[in-house]
N, C-alpha and C positions, 0 to 999 in steps of 0.2 A: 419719205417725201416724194420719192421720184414715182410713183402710184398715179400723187395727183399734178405732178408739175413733173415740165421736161427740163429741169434746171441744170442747164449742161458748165456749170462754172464751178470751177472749187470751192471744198469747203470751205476755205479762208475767206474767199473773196464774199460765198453766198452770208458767211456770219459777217462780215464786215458792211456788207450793204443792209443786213437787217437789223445790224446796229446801229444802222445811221435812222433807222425807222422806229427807233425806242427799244428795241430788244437787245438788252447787254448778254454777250455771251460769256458763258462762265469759263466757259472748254470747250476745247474740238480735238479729241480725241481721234485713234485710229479705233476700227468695229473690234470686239473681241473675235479672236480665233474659232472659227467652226460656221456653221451654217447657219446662214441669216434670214434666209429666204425660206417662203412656207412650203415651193418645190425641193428644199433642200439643196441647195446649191448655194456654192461660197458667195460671199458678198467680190463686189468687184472691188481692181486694188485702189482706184480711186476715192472707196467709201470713205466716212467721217463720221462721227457720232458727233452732233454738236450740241452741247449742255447752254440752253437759253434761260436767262433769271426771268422769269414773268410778274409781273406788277400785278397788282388788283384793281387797275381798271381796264385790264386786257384777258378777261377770260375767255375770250374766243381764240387765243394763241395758247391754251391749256390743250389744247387739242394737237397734232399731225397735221389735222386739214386745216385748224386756222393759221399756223405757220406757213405751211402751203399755200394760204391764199394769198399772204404776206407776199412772199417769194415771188409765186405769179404775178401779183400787183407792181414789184419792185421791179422786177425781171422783164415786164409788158409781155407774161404769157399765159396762153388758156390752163384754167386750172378743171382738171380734168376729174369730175365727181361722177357718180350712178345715178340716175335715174330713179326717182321713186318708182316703184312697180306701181300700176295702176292694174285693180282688178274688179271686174265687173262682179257685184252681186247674183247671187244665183237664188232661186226659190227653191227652199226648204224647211223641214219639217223641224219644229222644237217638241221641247220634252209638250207631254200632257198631248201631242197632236198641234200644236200652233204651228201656222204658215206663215211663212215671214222671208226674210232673203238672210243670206248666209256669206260670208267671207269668210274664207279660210287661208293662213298660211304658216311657215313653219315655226313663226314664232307668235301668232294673235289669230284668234279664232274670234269671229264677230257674229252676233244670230239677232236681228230685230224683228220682232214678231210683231211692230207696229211700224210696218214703211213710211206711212202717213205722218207718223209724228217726229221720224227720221228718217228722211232720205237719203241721208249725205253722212256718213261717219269716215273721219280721217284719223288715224291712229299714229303717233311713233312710239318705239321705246328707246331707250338709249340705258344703256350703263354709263354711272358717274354724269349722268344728265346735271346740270344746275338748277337750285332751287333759290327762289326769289324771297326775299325777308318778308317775311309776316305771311307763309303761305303753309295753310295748314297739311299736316305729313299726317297725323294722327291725335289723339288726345290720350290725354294723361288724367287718372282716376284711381280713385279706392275701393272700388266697389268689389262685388263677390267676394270670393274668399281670401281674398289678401289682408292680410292687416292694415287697419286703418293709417297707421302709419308709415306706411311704404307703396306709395303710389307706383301706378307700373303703368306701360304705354297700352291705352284700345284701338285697335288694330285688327280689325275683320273685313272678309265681305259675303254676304250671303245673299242668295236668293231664297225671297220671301218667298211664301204663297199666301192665297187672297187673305189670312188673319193675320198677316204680317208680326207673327212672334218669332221676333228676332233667334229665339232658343233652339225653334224648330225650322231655321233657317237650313237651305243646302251648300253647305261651302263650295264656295264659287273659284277657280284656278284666275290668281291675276294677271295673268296672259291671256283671258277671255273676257267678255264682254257682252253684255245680254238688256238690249233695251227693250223697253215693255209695256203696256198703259200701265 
């Protein structure tokens, strides 16, 4: 937590005041033995592991930073996040010779061969993101060679070309993204 907030108060006190904000704490333990830190270096001795029970109407405290935002909010301090990278489109070449603009980074790759019809593409990904009731993930089917009686999830993405047979589609990486007329 100390990443995103300077929360310079003991463990005790910091579970004790975010108890009093709805968050029961289960435990606060001392860290396990060894290196905590991603430079490798011991945690300090004032660390604390504190086990918080989370409700289901507070999934923004399923996260580090939303406990952190907690703490900052309780504590009256800046909570200290990144910056979205902003990056300017560049013109570039797609398959077949199309010009379009191009974002590239190490984890999304974006090519619109149609600026006009998108000017503006803003991406995140996240691991363990939340998904909202009734929001379709993929679909469920018996088709091809499965047995009629054993549905199984469909789940592709291709890039057409102009006859659009899905068959002779080019499997598309879903880390990349390709808008098009």
């Amino acid at each position: 937590m100390r990443d995103f907030v300077d929360a310079r108060v003991p463990a005790q006190e910091l579970g004790s005041l975010l108890s009093m904000r709805g968050f029961e704490v289960a435990a606060i333990e001392a860290p396990p033995p060894g290196p905590l830190s991603p430079d490798g270096s011991e945690a300090p001795a004032d660390d604390a592991v504190i086990d918080f029970e989370i409700t289901a109407n507070r999934p923004d405290a399923l996260s580090v930073i939303g406990l952190a935002r907690e703490a900052a909010t309780t504590l009256r301090l800046e909570l200290k996040l990144a910056r979205p990278a902003h990056r300017r489109a560049e013109r570039a070449e797609g398959a077949g010779g199309a010009v379009g603009a191009s974002v590239v980074s190490p984890d999304l790759s974006v090519f619109i061969d149609a600026p006009d019809l998108c000017p503006r593409y803003a991406a995140a990904l996240a691991e363990g993101q939340p998904v909202r009731k009734g929001q379709v993930l993929g679909y469920v089917g018996t088709s091809g060679n499965a047995s009629p009686n054993t549905p199984h999830l469909h789940f592709a993405i291709f890039r057409l070309g102009p006859e659009k047979h899905w068959w002779e589609g080019e499997s598309v990486n879903p880390f990349s993204l390709w808008v098009s007329r």
